[in-house]
C-alpha positions in Angstrom: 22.0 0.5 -11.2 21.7 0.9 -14.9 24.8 -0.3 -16.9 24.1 0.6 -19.8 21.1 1.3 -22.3 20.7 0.5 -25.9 17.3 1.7 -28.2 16.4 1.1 -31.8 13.9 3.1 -33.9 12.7 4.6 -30.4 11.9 8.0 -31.0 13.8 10.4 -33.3 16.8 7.2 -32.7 17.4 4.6 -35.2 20.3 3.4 -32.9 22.2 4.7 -29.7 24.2 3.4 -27.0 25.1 4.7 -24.0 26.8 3.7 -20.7 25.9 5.4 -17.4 28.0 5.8 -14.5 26.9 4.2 -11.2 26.0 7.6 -9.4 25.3 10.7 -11.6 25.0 10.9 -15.5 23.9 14.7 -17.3 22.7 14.2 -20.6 23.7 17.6 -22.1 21.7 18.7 -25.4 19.5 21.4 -27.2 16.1 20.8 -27.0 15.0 18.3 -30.0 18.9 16.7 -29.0 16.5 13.2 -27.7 17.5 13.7 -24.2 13.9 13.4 -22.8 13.6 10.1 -25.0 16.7 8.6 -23.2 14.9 8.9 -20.0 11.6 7.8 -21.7 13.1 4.7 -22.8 14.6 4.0 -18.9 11.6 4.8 -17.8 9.9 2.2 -19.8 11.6 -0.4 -18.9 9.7 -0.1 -15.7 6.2 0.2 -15.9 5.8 -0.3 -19.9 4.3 3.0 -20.0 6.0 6.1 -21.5 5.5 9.2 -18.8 5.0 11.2 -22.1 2.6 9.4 -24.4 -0.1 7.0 -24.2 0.1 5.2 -27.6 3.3 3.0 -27.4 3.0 3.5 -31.2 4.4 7.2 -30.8 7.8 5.5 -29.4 8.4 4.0 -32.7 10.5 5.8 -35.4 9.0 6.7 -38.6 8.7 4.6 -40.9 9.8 1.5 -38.9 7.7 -1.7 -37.6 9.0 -1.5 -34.2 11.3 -0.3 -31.2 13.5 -2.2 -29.2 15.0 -1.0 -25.8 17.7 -3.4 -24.3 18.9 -1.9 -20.2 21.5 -3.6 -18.4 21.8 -3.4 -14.9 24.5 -4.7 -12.6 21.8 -8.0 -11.7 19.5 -8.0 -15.3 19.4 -7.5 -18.7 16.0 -6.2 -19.9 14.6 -6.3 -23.5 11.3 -4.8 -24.7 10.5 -4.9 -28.6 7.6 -2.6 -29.3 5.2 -3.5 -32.0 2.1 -1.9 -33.2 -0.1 -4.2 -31.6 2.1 -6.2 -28.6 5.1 -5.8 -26.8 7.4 -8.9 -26.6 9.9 -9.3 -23.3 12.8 -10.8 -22.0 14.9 -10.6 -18.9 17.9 -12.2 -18.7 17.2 -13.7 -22.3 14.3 -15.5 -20.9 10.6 -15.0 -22.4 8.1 -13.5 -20.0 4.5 -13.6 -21.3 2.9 -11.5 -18.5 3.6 -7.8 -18.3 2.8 -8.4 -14.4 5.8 -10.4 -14.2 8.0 -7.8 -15.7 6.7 -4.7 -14.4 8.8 -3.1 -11.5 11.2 -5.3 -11.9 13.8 -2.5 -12.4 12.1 0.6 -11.0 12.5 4.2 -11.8 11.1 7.4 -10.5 11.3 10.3 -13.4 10.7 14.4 -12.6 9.2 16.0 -15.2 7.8 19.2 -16.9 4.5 16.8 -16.9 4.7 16.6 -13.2 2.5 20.2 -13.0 -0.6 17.8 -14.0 -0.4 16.3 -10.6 -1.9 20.0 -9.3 -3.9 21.6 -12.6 -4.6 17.8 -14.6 -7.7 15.4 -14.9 -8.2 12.9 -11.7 -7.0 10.2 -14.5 -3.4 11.7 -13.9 -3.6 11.4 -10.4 -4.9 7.8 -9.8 -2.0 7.0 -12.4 0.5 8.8 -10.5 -0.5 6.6 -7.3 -1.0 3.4 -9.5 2.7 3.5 -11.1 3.9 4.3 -7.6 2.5 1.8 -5.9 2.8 -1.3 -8.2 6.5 -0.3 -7.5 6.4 -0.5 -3.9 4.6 -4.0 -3.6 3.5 -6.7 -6.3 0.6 -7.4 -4.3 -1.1 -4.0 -5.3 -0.3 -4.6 -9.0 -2.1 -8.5 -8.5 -5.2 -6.7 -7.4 -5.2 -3.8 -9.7 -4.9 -6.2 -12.3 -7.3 -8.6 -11.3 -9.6 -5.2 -10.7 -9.0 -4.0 -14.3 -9.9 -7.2 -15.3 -13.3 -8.0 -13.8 -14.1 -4.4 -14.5 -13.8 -5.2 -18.1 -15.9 -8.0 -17.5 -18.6 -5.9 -15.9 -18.9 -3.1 -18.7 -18.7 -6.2 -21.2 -22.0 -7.8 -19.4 -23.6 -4.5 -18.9 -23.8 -3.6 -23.0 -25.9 -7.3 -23.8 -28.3 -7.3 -20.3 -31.9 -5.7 -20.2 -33.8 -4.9 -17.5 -36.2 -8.4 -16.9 -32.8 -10.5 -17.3 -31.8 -12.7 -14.6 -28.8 -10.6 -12.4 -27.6 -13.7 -10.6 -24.2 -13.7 -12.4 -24.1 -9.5 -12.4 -24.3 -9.9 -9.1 -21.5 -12.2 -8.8 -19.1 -10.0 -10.3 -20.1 -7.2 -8.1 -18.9 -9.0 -5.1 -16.0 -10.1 -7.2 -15.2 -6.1 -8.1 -15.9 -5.2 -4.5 -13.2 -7.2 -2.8 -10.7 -6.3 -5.2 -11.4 -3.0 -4.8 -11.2 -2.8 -1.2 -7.9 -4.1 -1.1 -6.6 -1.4 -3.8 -8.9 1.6 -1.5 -6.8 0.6 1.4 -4.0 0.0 0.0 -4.2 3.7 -1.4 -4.9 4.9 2.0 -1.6 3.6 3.4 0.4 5.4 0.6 -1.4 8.6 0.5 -1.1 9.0 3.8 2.7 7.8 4.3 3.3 9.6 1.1 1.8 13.1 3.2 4.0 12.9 5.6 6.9 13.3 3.5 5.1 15.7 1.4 4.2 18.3 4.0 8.3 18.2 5.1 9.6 18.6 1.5 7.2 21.2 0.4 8.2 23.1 4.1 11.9 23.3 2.8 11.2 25.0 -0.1 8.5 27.5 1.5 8.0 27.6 5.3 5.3 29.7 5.2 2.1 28.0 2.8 1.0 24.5 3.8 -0.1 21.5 1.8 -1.8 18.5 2.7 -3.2 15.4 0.6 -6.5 13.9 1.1 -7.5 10.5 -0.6 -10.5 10.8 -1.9 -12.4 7.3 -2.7 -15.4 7.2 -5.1 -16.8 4.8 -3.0 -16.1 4.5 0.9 -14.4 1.2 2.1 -16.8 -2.3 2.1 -19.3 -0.3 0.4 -18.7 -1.0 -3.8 -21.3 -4.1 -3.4 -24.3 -2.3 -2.6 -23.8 1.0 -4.5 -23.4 -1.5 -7.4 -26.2 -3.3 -6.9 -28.4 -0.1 -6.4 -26.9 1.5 -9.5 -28.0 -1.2 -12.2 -30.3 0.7 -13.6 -27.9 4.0 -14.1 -25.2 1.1 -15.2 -27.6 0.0 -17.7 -28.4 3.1 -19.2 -24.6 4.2 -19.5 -23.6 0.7 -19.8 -20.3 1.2 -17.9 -19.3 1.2 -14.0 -20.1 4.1 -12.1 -18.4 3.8 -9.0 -15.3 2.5 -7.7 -11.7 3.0 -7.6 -11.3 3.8 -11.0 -13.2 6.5 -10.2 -10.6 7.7 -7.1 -9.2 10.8 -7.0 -6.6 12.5 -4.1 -6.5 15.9 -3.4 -3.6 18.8 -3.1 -4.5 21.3 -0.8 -2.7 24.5 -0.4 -3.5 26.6 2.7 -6.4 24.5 3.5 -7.4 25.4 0.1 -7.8 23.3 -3.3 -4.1 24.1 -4.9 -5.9 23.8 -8.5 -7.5 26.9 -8.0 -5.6 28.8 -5.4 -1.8 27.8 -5.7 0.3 30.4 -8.3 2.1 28.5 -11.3 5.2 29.1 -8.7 3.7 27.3 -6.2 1.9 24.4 -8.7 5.7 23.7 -9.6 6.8 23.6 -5.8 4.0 21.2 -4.8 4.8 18.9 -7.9 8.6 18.9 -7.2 7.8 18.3 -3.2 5.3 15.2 -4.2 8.4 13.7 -5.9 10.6 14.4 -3.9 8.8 12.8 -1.1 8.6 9.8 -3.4 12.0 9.0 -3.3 11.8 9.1 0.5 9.0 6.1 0.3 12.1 4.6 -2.0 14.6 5.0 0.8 15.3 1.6 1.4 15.2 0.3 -2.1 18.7 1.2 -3.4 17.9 0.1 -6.8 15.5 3.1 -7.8 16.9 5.1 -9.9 15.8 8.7 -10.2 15.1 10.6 -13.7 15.3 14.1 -13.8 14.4 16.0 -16.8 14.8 19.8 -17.0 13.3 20.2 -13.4 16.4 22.5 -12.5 16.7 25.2 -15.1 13.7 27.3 -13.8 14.8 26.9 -10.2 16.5 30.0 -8.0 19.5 28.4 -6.5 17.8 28.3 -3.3 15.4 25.4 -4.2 17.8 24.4 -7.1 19.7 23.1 -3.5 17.0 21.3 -2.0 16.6 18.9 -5.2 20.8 18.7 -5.5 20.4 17.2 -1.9 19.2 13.9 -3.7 22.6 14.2 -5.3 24.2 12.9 -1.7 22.2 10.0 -1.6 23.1 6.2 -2.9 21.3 6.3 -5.6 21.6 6.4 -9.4 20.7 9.9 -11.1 20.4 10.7 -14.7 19.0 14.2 -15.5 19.0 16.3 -18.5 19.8 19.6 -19.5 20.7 21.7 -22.1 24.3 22.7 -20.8 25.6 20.6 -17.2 26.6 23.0 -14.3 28.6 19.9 -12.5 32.2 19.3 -12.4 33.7 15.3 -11.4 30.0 14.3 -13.5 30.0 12.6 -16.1 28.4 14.2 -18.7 27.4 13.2 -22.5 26.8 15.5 -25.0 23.8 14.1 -27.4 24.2 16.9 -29.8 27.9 15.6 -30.3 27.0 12.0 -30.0 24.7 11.9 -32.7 26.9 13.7 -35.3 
């Protein structure tokens, strides 16, 4: 549970504390207030990724050389300084010099506006959506997705200085080398899409018993098969000099109706599907009582009907902070950023 959370030149903040309470927290604030940039920070301090940007050089305030985000939990204190080229941590005032050792170590799950990207975005969005996840539910998926990443690199690297007469003994080698890595993330992606599923089709049924989803994994390259399509595809590599197959090519997809939801589900619907994948998140989460659960603006276009269903995660031990422009709760506590910051 988050204690408290202090940022400096993050955002539109040069400096802010606040202190949550161990249950339920409604950050209250017109929009351009920073409330979205509270969560952002939180959410940071999980995976080292905003769920917003993609340059970490966006997080730091104008005219300033970095951002710092200090979070205090009930077991840790977390400290992330943002540079333009690095980003230095600490837990517990101790130095940690791999991100792999830091990551997840507090973990978050955040509902956003962004979430409709999960149904209408880029497969990009979606194998990041199952690579935050995951790396969250067991450090042995974030070893080999690191280890992946890297060899990959490696590969591509290789690839822009070989011709076609060279010798491909050592090539070779790092195929075999990508292939077993990436066979441990293809099944491990299995596993969760299909646990994940389960959950899904129940949430999504709560909100609309009549339509039905499913998920489908969709790997770029079938299990213990990456070696060979590697090898085959040299040439094509060559030409392109980058990978062409494997699981940073994956993809999963939403159907709706036995139907692709891209292209068939209404903007109604896209938002139901995205809410329900999140929702059946938190359910993988169940045991962990230490995820805490991000909501921004996910309610304020919701009937009350369906408004409900998400308040039911309201009943459950774990620690909420969601956003809004005006809070509708009484016995919350609530903090007023527009008031806050004057």
């Amino acid at each position: 549970m988050i204690e408290y959370l202090e940022i400096k030149n993050f955002r539109n903040f040069e400096q802010q504390k606040i202190t949550f309470s161990s249950s339920m927290t409604f950050l209250e604030g017109l929009n351009g207030s920073g409330k979205t940039s509270i969560l952002e920070a939180i959410y940071f301090v999980s995976l080292l990724k905003s769920f917003r940007a993609s340059d970490d050089k966006l997080l730091i305030n104008n005219n300033k050389s970095f951002a710092k985000i200090v979070l205090k939990t009930g077991d840790n204190l977390f400290e992330v300084v943002i540079s333009d080229s690095s980003k230095h941590l600490k837990i517990n005032n101790k130095v940690i010099t791999k991100m792999s050792d830091f990551i997840s170590r507090f973990k978050a799950i955040v509902f956003s506006p962004n979430d409709l990207k999960l149904v209408q975005g880029l497969p990009g969005f979606r194998r990041h959506f199952m690579d935050v996840t995951m790396v969250q539910l067991t450090k042995k998926y974030l070893d080999n997705l690191t280890v992946y990443r890297k060899v990959l690199k490696e590969r591509n690297a290789l690839l822009k200085h070989l011709k076609p007469k060279d010798d491909l003994t050592f090539l070779k080698i790092i195929n075999k080398r990508l292939a077993l890595e990436a066979d441990q993330i293809i099944e491990g992606r299995m596993l969760f899409i299909k646990k994940l599923n389960k959950s899904f089709i129940e949430r999504f049924k709560s909100f609309n018993p009549k339509d039905r989803v499913n998920l489908i994994y969709q790997p770029n390259s079938p299990l213990n098969s990456l070696e060979m399509i590697l090898n085959e595809r040299f040439e094509r590599d060559l030409v392109t000099q980058s990978t062409s197959a494997g699981p940073h090519r994956d993809d999963f997809l939403i159907e709706f109706n036995r139907k692709p939801a891209k292209e068939f589900a209404s903007q109604g619907q896209t938002r139901l599907i995205a809410i329900a994948l999140k929702l059946a998140l938190v359910d993988l989460f169940e045991r962990d009582q230490d995820v805490v659960i991000l909501l921004d603006d996910v309610l304020s276009e919701l009937d009350d009907d369906k408004k409900h269903e998400i308040e039911k995660l309201f009943t459950m031990k774990k620690q909420i902070i969601l956003t809004g422009t005006k809070s509708e709760y009484k016995n919350v506590k609530t903090i007023n950023l527009d008031r806050k910051r004057n």
